[in-house]
C-alpha positions as CSV (number, residue, x, y, z in Angstrom):
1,X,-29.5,35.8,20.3
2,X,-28.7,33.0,18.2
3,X,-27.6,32.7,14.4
4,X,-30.6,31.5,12.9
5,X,-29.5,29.3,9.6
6,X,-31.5,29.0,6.8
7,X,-30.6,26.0,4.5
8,X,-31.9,26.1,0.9
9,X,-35.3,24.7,-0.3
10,X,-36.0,21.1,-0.4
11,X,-36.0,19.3,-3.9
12,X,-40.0,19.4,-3.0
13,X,-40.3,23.1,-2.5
14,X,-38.2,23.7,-5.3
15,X,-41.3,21.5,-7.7
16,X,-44.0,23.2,-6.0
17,X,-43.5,26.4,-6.2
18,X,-42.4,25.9,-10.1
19,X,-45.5,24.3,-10.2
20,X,-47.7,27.2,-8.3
21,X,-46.4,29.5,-11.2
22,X,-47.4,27.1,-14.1
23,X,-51.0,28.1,-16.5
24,X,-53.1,25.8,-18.5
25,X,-50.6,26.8,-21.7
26,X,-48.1,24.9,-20.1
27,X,-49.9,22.1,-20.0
28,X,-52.4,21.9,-22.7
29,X,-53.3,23.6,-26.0
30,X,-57.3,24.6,-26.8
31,X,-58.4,25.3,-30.1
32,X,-62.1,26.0,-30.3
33,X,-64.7,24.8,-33.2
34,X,-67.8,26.3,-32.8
35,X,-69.6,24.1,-29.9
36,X,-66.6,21.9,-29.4
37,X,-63.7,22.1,-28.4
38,X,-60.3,20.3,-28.7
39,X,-58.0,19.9,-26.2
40,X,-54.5,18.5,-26.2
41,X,-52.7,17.7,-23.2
42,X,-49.1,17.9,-23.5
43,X,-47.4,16.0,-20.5
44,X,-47.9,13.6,-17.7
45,X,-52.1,14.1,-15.6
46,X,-51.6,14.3,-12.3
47,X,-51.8,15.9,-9.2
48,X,-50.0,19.0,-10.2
49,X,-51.8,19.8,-13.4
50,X,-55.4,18.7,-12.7
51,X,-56.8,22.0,-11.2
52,X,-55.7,23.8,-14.1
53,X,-57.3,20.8,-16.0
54,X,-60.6,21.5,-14.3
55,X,-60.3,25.3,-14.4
56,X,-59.8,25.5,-18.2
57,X,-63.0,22.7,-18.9
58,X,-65.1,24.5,-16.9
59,X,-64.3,28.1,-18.4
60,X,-65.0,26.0,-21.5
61,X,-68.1,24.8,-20.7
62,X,-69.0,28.5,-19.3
63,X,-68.6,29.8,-23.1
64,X,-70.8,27.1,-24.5
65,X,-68.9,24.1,-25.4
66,X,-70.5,20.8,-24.8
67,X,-68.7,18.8,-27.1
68,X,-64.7,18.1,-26.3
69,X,-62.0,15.9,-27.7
70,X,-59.0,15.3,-25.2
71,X,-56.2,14.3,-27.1
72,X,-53.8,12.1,-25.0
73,X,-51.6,11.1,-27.4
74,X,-48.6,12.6,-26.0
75,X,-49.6,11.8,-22.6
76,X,-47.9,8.4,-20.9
77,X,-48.6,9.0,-17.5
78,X,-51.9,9.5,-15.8
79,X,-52.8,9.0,-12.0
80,X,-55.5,9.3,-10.2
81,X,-55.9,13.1,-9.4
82,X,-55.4,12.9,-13.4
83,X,-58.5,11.1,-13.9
84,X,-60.6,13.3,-11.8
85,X,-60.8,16.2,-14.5
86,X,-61.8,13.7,-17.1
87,X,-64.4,12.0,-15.1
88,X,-65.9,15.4,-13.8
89,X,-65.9,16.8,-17.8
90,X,-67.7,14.0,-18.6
91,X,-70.4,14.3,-15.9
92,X,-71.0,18.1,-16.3
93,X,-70.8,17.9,-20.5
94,X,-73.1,14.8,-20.3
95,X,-75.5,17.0,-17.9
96,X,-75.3,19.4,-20.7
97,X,-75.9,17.6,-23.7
98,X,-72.0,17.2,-24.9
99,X,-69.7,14.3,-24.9
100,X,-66.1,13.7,-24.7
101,X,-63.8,11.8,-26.7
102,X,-60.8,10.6,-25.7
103,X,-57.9,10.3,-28.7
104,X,-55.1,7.9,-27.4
105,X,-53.6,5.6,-29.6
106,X,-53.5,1.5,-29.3
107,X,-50.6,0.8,-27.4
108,X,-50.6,3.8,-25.6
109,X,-49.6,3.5,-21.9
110,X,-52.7,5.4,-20.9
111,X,-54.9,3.6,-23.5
112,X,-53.5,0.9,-21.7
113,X,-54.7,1.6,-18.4
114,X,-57.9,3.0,-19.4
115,X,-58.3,-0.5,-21.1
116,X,-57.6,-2.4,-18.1
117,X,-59.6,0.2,-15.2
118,X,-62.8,-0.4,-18.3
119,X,-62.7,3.3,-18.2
120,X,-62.7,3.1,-21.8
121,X,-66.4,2.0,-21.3
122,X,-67.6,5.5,-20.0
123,X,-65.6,7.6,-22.8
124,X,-65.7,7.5,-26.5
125,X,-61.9,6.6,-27.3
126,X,-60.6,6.8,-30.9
127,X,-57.3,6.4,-32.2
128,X,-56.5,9.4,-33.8
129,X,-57.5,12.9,-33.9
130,X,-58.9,12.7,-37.8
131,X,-61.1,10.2,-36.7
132,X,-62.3,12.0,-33.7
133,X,-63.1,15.2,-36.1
134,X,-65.1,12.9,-38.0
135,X,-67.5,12.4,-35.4
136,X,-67.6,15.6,-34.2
């Protein structure tokens, strides 16, 4: 029978299965006032983090908030699969009653892109999180 050799796990495999064990915490902190609920994303939106994304809005929106403020200030990077939980929070809270508004600062690199896709068109974007409480 032959010696089977097992090399060590990939550079990928290694990410992945870091990122299997992560939890909305990690990610994003929720603090909840009354009907609304604030949410501030920590790090990079992508395809990694946006099923927990969508799993923490929706257990939001399960418990009665309609109204949410994303804070992306300490976000620069956003793809695609990052998007997605936005775009489906605004659907279902819209559907709902609720809004979302996005904080992200001028010169932001997501601003920036939001900007330029005229996503900024579909969300309510302020540029700081004391304005976005005075709207709330």
């Amino acid at each position: 029978m032959p010696f089977a050799r097992h090399s060590p796990p990939s550079t990928h495999e290694r990410n992945w299965s870091f990122m299997l064990q992560r939890t909305i915490r990690d990610i994003a902190a929720t603090e909840r006032l009354g009907n609304t609920a604030i949410v501030t994303v920590r790090e990079r939106m992508g395809l990694f983090n946006a099923p927990l994304l969508m799993e923490a809005f929706d257990g939001l929106l399960q418990d009665g908030v309609i109204n949410f403020i994303v804070d992306l200030s300490p976000v620069r990077v956003i793809d695609a699969d990052g998007d997605y939980p936005l775009l489906h929070l605004l659907k279902t809270a819209q559907a709902v009653g609720g809004n979302v508004t996005l904080v992200c600062p001028p010169g932001n690199p997501v601003r920036i892109f939001y900007e330029m896709m005229r996503l900024d068109t579909l969300f309510d974007m302020v540029d700081s999180l004391d304005t976005a409480l005075e709207h709330a």
